[in-house]
C-alpha positions in Angstrom: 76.2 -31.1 97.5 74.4 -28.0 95.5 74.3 -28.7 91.9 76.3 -26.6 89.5 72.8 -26.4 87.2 70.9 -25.1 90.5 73.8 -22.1 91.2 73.4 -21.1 87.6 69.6 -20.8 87.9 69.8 -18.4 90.6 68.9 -14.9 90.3 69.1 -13.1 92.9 73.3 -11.9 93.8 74.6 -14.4 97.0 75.0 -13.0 100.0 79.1 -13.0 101.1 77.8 -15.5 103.6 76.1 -17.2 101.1 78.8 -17.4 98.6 81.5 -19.2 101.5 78.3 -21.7 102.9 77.9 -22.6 99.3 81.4 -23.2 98.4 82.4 -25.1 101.5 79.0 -27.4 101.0 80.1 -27.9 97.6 83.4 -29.7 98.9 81.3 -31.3 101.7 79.0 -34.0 100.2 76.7 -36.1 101.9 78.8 -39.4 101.9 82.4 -39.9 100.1 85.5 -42.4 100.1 88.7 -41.7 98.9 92.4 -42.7 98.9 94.5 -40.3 99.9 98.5 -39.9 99.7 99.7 -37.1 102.4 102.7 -35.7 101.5 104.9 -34.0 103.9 107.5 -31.3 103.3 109.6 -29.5 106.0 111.7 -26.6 105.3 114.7 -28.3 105.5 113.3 -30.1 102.2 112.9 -33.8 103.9 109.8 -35.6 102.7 107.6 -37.7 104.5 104.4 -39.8 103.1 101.7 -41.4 104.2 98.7 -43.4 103.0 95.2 -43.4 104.3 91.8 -44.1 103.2 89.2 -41.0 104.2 85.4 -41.7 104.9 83.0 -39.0 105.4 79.4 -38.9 106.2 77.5 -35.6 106.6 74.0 -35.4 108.7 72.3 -32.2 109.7 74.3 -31.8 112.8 77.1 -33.3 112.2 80.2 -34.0 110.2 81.9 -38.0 110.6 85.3 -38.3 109.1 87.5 -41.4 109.7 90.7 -41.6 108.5 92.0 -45.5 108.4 95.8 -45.2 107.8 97.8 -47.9 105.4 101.4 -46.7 105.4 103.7 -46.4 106.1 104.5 -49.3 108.7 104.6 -47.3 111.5 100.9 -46.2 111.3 99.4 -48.6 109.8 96.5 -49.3 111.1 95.8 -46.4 113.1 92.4 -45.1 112.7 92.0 -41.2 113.7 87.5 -40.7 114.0 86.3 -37.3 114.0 82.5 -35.8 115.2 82.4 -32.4 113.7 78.8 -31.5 115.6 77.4 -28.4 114.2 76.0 -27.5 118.3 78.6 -28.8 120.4 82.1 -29.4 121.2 83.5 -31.7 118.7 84.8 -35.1 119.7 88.6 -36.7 118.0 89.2 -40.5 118.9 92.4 -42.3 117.5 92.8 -46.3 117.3 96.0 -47.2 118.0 96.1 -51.0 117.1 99.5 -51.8 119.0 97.4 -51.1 122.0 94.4 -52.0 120.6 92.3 -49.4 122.3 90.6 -46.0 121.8 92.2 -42.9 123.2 90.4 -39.5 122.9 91.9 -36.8 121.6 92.1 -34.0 124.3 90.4 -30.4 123.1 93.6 -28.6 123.2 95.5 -31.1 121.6 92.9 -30.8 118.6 94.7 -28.0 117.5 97.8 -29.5 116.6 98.7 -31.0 113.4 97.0 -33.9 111.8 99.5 -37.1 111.8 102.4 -34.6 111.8 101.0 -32.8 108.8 100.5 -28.7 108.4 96.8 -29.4 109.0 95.0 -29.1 112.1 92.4 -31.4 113.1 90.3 -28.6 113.0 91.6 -28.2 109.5 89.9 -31.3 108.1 86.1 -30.0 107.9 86.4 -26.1 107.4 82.8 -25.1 108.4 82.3 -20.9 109.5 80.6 -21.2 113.1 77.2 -19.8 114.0 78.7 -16.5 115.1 81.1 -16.0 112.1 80.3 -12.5 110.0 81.0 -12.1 106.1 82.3 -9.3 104.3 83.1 -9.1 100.2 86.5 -7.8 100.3 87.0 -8.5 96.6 85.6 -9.0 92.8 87.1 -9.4 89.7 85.7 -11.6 86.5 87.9 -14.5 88.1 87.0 -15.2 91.5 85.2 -12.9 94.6 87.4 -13.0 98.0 84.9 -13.5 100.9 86.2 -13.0 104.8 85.2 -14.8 107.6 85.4 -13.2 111.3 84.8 -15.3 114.1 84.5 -13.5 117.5 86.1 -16.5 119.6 88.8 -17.7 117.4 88.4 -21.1 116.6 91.4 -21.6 116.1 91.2 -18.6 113.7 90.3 -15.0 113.9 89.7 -14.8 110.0 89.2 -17.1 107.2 89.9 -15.2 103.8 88.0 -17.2 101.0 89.2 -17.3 96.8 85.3 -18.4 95.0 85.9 -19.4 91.9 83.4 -17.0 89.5 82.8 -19.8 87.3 82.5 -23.4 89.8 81.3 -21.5 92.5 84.0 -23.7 94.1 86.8 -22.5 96.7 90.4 -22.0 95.2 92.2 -20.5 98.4 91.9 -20.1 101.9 94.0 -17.5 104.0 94.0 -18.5 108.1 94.8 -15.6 109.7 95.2 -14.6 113.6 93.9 -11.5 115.1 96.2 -9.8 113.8 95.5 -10.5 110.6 98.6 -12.2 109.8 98.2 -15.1 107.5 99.8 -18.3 109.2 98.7 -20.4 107.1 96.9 -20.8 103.0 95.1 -24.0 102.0 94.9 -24.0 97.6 92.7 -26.2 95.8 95.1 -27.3 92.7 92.9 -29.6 91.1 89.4 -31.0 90.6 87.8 -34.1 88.9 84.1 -34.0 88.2 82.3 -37.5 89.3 78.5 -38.0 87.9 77.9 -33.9 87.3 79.8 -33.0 90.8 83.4 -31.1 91.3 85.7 -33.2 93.7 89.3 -32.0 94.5 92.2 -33.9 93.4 95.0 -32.4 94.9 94.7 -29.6 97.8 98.5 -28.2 99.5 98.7 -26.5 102.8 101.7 -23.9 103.5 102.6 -23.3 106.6 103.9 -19.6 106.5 105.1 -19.8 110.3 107.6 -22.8 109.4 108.2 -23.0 106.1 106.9 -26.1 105.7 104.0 -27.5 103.5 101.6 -30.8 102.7 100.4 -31.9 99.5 96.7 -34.3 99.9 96.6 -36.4 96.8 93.3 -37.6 96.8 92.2 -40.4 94.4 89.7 -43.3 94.2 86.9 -40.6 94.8 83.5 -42.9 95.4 80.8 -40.5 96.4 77.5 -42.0 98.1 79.8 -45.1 99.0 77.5 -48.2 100.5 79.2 -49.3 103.9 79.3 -45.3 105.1 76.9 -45.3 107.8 76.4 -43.7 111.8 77.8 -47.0 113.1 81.0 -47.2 111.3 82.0 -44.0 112.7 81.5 -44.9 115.8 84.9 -45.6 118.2 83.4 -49.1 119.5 83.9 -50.2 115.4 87.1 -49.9 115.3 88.0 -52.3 118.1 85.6 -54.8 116.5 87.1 -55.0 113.7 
């Protein structure tokens, strides 16, 4: 997590790849927990929620998420573990506990939504890949709009990127196809700022393709939480527990 006293300080003018790596790392900390509330909204207005606690651990190569479901009923308990490896094809597990066992999740299937939500798996830890180019598209006194293009769409041909002028944080995110049609636009509603550091407290994904939308309420924010280490992410912890 960069310091909003270090980004200040700087003086020399970010790079546009600079200014995106920055404000994605800035959401990205080392180690976090938090409760969050995932609300659901279709087009034809009907609402669906559901309750899980998110863990994330960040190394040099790779980003652990595990997201431990606590409503309603009919999840509860399923566990959904995700290796984001900076080098290598990323790995998805889900615990389901009727069954009680680990099933992977299936590289194609990673691209569907996340619990039924307007998120992707791949969604969940927006990081630009090696091969990604930048260009400043925008700049006003407000905020600086950044593109991404990835060569191999990932699932995305272009990421356009709202920066903040003032938090250096993300405000929007445009995913568009290679067409440059925006399917989908993640906003960052709200922040909290925990011991000096900018955490989001509400984030909403709208899903231009069907209408529909989802709301993250995120809350009980605990950054460098104790128990968050390489072993809890592992599958095998799940069933042990």
């Amino acid at each position: 997590m960069i310091p909003f006293f270090w980004l200040i300080s700087q003086t020399h003018a970010l790079t546009p790849e600079e200014l995106v790596t920055n404000a994605l790392e800035r959401h990205t900390p080392t180690q976090l927990h938090q409760s969050v509330e995932m609300i659901i909204t279709r087009a034809n207005g009907r609402t669906q929620v559901r309750h899980f606690e998110l863990d994330l651990l960040r190394t040099e190569q790779t980003f652990f998420s595990r997201a431990t479901f606590t409503a309603p009923k009919a999840v509860q308990g399923t566990v959904v573990f995700v290796h984001d490896h900076m080098h290598q094809e990323d790995k998805i597990f889900m615990y389901m506990p009727a069954l009680k066992r680990v099933q992977p999740i299936q590289p194609r299937a990673q691209k569907n939504g996340f619990m039924g939500s307007d998120f992707n798996f791949d969604d969940l830890q927006i990081r630009p890949g090696d091969d990604a180019s930048y260009t400043l598209l925008s700049k006003t006194e407000t905020h600086q709009i950044v593109r991404a293009h990835f060569p191999t769409p990932e699932p995305w041909s272009f990421l356009n990127v709202q920066i903040d002028q003032n938090t250096q944080l993300p405000t929007r995110i445009d995913f568009q196809n290679e067409q440059e049609e925006t399917e989908k636009t993640l906003t960052i509603d709200s922040h909290t700022l925990i011991n000096g550091q900018m955490f989001p407290t509400q984030t909403t994904m709208t899903n231009h393709q069907t209408g529909s939308a989802t709301v993250l309420r995120l809350s009980n924010i605990k950054p460098q939480a104790d128990h968050l280490d390489e072993p809890y992410f592992h599958p095998g912890h799940m069933v042990s527990q």
